[in-house]
N, C-alpha and C positions, 0 to 999 in steps of 0.2 A: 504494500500500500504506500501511498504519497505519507510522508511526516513535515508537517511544517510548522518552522521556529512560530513562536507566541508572538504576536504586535506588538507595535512597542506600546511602550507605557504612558498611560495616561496624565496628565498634571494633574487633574481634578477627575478621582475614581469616578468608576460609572457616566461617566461624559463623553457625549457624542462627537468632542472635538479632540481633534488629535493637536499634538505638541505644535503644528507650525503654524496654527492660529491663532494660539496663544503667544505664541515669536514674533508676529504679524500686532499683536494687540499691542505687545509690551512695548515694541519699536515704535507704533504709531503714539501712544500716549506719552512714552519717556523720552525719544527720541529727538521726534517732529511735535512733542506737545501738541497734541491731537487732542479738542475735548473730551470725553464721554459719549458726548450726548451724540457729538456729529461723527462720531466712530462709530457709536449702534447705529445709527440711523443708515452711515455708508454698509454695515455690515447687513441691513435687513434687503441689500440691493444683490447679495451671493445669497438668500436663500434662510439667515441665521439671523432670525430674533431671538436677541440675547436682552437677559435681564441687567441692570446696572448692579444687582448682587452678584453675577458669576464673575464682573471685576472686579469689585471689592475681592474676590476668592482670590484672583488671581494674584494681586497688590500683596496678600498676606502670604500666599507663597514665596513672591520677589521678596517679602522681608523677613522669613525664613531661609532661604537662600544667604542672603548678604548675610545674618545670623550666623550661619554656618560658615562662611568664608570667616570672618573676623575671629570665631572658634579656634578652628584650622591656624589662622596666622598667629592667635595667641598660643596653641597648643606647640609652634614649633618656634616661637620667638618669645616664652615665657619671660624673658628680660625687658620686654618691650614696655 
């Protein structure tokens, strides 16, 4: 029989979006400072009415992330 590897991983379990729209979010609002508003509003033009909570989701991921970077830089530059 065919065996195939597992998809990738989700950012936000059980979500119908995969990681490079979430790539596409966090660029358009951090990057190019994109509103909100006018980022759902372009998103409901692919198909994807998203609520203004699934970015809040996302936001608290990005700041677990950074979390976890400064961890990391503390754990291997304790002198710091």
């Amino acid at each position: 029989g065919i065996i195939a590897a597992k998809g990738p991983a989700k950012l936000i379990p059980k979500s119908r979006l995969g990681i490079s729209v979430w790539a596409m979010i966090l660029l358009e609002k951090y990057l190019y400072q994109r509103p909100i508003a006018r980022l759902l509003e372009s998103l409901k033009g692919y198909g994807l009415d998203m609520n203004v909570s699934i970015i809040r989701d996302v936001q608290k991921v990005r700041v677990t992330i950074q979390a976890n970077r400064v961890n990391k830089v503390v754990e291997i530059c304790p002198d710091s």
